[in-house]
LOPASE-314678 format. One record per residue (C-alpha): chain; residue number from 0; residue in three letters; x, y, z. Coordinates in nm, 4 decimals, padded with zeros to 6 digits. Each point is the difference from the previous one (the first is absolute). Layout:
<nodes>
+-------+-----+-----+----------+----------+----------+
! chain !   n ! res !        u !        v !        w !
+-------+-----+-----+----------+----------+----------+
!     A ! NUM ! ala !        X !        Y !        Z !
...
+-------+-----+-----+----------+----------+----------+
</nodes>
This chain:
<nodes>
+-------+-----+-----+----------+----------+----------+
! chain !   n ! res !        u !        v !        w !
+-------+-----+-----+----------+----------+----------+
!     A !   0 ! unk !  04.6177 !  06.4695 !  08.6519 !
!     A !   1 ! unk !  00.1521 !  00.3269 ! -00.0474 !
!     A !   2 ! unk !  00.0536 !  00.2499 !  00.2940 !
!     A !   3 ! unk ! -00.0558 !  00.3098 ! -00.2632 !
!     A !   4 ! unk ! -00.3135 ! -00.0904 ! -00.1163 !
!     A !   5 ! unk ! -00.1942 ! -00.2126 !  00.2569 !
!     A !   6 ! unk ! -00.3035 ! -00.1179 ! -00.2389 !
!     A !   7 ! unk !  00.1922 ! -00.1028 ! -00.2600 !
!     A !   8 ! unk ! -00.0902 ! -00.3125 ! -00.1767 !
!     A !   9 ! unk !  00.2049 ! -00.2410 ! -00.1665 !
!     A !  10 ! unk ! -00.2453 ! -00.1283 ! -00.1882 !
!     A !  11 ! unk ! -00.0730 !  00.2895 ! -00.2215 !
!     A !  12 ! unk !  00.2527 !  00.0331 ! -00.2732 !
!     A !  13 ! unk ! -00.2369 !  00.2374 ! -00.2481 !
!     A !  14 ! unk ! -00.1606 !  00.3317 !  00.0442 !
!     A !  15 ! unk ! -00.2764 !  00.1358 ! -00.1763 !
!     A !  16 ! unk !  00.0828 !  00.2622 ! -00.2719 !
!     A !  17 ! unk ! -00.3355 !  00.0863 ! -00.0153 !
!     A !  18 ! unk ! -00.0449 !  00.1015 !  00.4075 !
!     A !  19 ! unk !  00.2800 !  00.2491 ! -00.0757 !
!     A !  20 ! unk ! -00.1860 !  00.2003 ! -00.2447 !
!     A !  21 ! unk ! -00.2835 ! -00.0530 !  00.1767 !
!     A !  22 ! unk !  00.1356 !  00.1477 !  00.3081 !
!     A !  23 ! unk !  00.1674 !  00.3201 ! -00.2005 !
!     A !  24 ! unk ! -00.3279 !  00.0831 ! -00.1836 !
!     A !  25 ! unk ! -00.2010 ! -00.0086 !  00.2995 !
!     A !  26 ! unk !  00.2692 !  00.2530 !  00.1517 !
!     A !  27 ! unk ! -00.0121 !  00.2270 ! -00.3264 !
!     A !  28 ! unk ! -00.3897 !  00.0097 !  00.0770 !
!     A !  29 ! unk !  00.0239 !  00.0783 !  00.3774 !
!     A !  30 ! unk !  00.2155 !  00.3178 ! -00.1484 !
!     A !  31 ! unk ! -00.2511 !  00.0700 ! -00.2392 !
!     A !  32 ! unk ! -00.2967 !  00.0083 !  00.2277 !
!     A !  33 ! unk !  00.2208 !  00.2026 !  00.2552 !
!     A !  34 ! unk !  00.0915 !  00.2501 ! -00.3030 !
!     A !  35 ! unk ! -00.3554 !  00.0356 ! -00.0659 !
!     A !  36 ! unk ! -00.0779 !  00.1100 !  00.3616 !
!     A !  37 ! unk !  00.2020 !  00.2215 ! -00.0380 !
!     A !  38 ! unk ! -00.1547 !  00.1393 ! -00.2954 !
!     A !  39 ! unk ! -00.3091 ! -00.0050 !  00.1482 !
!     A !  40 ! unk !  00.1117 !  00.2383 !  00.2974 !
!     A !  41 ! unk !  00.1501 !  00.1994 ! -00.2675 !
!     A !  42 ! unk ! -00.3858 !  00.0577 ! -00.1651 !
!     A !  43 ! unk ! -00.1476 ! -00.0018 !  00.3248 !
!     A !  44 ! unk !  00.2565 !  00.3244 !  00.0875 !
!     A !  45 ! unk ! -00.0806 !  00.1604 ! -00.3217 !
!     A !  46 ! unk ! -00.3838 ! -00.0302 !  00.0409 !
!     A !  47 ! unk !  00.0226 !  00.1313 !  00.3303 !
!     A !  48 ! unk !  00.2310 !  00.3136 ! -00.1592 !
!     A !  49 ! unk ! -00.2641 !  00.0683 ! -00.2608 !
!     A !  50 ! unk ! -00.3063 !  00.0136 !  00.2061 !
!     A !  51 ! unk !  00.1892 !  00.1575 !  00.2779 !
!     A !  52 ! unk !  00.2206 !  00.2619 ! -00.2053 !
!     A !  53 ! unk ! -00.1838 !  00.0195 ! -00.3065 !
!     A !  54 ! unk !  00.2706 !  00.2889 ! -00.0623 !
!     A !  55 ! unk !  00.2814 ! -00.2271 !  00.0236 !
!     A !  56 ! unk !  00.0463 ! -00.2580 ! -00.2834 !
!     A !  57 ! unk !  00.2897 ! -00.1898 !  00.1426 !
!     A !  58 ! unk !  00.0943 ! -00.2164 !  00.2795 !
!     A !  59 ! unk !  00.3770 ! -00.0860 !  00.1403 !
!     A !  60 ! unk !  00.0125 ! -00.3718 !  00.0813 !
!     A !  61 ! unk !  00.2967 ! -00.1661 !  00.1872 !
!     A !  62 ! unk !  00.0255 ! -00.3888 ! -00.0535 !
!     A !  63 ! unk !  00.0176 ! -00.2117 !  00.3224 !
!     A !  64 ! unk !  00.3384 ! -00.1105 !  00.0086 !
!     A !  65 ! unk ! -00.2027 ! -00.3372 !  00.1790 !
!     A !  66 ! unk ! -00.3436 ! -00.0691 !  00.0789 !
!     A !  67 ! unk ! -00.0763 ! -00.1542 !  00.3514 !
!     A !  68 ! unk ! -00.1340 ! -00.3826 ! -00.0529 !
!     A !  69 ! unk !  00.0836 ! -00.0110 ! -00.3667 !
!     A !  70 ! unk !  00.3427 ! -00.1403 ! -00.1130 !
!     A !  71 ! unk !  00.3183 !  00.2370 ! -00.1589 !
!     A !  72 ! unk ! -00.1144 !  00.0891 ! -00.3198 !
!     A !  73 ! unk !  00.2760 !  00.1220 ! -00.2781 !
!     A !  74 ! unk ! -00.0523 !  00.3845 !  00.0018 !
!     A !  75 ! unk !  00.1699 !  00.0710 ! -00.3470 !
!     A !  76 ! unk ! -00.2422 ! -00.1850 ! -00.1501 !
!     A !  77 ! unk ! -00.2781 !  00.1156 !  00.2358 !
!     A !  78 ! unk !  00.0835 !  00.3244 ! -00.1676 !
!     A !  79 ! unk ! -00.0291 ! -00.0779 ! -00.3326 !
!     A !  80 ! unk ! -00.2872 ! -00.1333 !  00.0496 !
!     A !  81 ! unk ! -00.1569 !  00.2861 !  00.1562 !
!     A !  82 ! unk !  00.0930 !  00.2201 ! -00.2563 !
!     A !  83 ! unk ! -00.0818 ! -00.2287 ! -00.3054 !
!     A !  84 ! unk ! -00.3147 ! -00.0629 !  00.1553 !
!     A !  85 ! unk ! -00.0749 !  00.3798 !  00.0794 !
!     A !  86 ! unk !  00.1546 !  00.1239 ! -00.3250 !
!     A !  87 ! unk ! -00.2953 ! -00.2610 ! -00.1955 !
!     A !  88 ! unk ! -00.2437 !  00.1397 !  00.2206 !
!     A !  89 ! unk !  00.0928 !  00.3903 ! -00.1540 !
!     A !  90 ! unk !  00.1664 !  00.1353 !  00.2859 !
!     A !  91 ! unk !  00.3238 !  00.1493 !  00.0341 !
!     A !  92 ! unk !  00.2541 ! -00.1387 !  00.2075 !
!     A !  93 ! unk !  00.3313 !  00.0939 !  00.0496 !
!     A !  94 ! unk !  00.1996 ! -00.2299 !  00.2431 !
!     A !  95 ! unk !  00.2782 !  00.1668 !  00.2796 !
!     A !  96 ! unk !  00.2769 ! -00.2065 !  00.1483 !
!     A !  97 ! unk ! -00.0536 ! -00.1869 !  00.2020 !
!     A !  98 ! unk ! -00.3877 ! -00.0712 !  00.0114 !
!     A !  99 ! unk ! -00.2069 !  00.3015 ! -00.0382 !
!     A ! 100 ! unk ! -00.2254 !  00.0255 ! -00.2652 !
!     A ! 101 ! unk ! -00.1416 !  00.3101 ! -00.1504 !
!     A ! 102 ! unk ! -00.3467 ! -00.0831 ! -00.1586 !
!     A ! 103 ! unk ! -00.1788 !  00.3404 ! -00.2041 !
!     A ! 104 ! unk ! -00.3253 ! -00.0649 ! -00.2079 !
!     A ! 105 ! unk ! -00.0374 !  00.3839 ! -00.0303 !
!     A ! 106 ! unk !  00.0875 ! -00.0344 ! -00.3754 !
!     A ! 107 ! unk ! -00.2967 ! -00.2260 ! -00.0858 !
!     A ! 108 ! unk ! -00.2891 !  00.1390 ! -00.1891 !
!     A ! 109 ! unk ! -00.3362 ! -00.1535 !  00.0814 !
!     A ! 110 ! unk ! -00.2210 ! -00.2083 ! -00.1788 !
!     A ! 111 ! unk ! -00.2863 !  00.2539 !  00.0022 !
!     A ! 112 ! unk !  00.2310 !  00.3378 ! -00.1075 !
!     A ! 113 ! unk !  00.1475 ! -00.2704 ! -00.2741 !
!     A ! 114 ! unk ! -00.3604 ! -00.0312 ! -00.1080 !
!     A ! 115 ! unk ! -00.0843 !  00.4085 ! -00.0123 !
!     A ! 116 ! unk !  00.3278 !  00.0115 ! -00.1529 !
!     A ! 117 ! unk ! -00.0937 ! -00.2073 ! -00.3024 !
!     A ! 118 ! unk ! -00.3599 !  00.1689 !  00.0014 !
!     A ! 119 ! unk !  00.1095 !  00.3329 ! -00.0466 !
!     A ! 120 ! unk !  00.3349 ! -00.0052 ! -00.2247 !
!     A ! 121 ! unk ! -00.0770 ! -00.3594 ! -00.1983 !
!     A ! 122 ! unk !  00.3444 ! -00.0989 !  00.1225 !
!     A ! 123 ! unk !  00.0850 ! -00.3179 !  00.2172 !
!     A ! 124 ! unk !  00.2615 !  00.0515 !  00.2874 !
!     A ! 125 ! unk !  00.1155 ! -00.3187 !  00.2518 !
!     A ! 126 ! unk !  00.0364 !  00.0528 !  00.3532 !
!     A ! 127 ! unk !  00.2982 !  00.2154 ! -00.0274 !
!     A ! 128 ! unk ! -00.1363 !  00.2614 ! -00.2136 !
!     A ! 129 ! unk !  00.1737 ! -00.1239 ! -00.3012 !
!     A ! 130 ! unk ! -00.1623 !  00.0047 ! -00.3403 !
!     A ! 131 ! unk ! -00.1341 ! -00.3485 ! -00.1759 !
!     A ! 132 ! unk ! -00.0393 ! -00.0699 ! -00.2810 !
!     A ! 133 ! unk ! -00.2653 ! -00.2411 ! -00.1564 !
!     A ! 134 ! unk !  00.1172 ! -00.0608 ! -00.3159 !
!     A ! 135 ! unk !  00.3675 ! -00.1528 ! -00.1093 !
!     A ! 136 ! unk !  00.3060 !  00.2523 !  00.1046 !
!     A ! 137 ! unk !  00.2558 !  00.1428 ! -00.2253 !
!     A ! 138 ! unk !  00.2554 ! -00.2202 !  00.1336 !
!     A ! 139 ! unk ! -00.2296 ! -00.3467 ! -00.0475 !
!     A ! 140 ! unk ! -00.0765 !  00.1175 ! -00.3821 !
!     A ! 141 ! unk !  00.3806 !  00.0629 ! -00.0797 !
!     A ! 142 ! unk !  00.0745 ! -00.3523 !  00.0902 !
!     A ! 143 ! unk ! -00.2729 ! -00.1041 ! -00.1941 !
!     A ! 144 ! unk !  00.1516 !  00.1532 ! -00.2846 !
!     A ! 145 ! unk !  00.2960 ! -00.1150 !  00.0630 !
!     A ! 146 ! unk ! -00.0950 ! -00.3796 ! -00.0052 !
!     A ! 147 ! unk ! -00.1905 !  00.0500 ! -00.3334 !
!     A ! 148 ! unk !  00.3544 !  00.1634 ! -00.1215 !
!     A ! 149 ! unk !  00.2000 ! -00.2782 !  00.1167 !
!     A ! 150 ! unk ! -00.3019 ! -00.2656 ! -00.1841 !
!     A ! 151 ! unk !  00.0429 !  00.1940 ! -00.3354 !
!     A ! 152 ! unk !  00.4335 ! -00.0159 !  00.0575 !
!     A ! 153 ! unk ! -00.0488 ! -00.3973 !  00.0916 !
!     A ! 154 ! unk ! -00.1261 ! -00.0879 ! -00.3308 !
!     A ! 155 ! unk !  00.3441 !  00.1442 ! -00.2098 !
!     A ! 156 ! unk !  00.1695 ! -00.2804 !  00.1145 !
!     A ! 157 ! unk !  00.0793 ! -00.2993 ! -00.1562 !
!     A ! 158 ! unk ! -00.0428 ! -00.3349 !  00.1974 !
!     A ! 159 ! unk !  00.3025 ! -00.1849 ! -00.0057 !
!     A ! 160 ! unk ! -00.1852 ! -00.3412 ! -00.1432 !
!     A ! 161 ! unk !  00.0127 !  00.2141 ! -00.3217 !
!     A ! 162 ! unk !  00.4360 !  00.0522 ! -00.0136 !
!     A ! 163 ! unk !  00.1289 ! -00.2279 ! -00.2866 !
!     A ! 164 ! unk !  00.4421 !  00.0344 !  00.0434 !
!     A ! 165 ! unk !  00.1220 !  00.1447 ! -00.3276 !
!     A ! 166 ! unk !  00.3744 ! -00.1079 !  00.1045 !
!     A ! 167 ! unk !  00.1322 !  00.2852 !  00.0143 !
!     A ! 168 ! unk !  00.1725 !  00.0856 !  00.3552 !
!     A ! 169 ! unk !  00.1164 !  00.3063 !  00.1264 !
!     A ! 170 ! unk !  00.3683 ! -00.1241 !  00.0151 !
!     A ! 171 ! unk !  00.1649 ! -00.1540 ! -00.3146 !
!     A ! 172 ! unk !  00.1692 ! -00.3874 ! -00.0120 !
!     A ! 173 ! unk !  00.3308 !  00.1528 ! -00.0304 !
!     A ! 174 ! unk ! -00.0420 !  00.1836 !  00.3579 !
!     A ! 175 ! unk ! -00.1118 ! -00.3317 !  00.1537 !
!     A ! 176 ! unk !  00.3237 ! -00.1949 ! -00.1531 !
!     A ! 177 ! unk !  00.2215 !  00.3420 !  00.1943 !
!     A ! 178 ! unk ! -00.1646 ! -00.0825 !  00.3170 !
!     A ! 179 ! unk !  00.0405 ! -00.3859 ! -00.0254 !
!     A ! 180 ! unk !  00.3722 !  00.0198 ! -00.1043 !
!     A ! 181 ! unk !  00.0340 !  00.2555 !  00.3515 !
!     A ! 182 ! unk ! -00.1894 ! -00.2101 !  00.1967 !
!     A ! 183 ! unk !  00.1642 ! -00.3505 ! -00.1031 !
!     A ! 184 ! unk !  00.2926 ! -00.1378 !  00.1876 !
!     A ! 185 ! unk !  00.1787 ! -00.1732 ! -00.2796 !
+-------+-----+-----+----------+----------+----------+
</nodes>
């Protein structure tokens, strides 16, 4: 019996791999589901900004460097997944050290403008006001092109199954003999 470690066993001489990972991935979720509260106070602040200060389209947001009842969470990676998340939901975000967020959605064109938009000019535009377009781009057809080129240059090859040796090399018997004679320690 060991003073260290008081319910050790001697009987168990294996451990099971599979608890480990077990044990790790139910961590990585408990940090997951703590990120996402904290994405969800993030919405709730800027729902509360836009009916509230329907003048104001952004919010400041400083992430809890720890949340009360909920285990240390990795805030560099809190972070980034704040901002990947926001960033995929349109908005802006622009992060300043050493956890405040700045979150904007005051570029973003609605759906309904995006609509009169397209009534009135025939033109599509996405939600930052940038012209789409429907049909293939110039850049997509060039490549297109380009592969059709590079079909047309494939076929002026030979395949190598077709070489037949006619015997004659680019360097001569008598330069082979030189080299042997150098090489050679008679």
């Amino acid at each position: 019996m060991s003073f260290i470690f008081p319910d050790e066993k001697d009987e168990n001489k294996k451990i099971d791999i599979d608890e480990l990972f077990e044990m790790n991935h139910q961590k990585n979720l408990k940090q997951l589901s703590i990120f996402n509260k904290i994405l969800n106070r993030i919405h709730k602040k800027i729902k509360i900004t836009s009916r509230n200060k329907s003048a104001d389209k952004y919010i400041w947001f400083n992430v809890p460097e720890y949340i009360f009842g909920e285990p240390i969470y990795d805030k560099a990676e809190c972070l980034s997944y704040l901002v990947k998340e926001l960033e995929s939901n349109g908005f802006f975000v622009n992060y300043l050290h050493p956890n405040n967020l700045f979150i904007s959605w005051k570029k973003w064109i609605p759906a309904y403008v995006r609509e009169e938009f397209k009534k009135t000019t025939g033109q599509k535009i996405n939600h930052l006001g940038e012209l789409v377009n429907d049909g293939p781009s110039q850049e997509e057809e060039e490549l297109e092109q380009n592969t059709e080129e590079n079909k047309k240059v494939a076929n002026d090859f030979t395949s190598t199954k077709d070489y037949k040796p006619t015997g004659k090399l680019i360097y001569n018997q008598s330069m082979f003999d030189k080299l042997e004679k150098k090489v050679s320690f008679k």
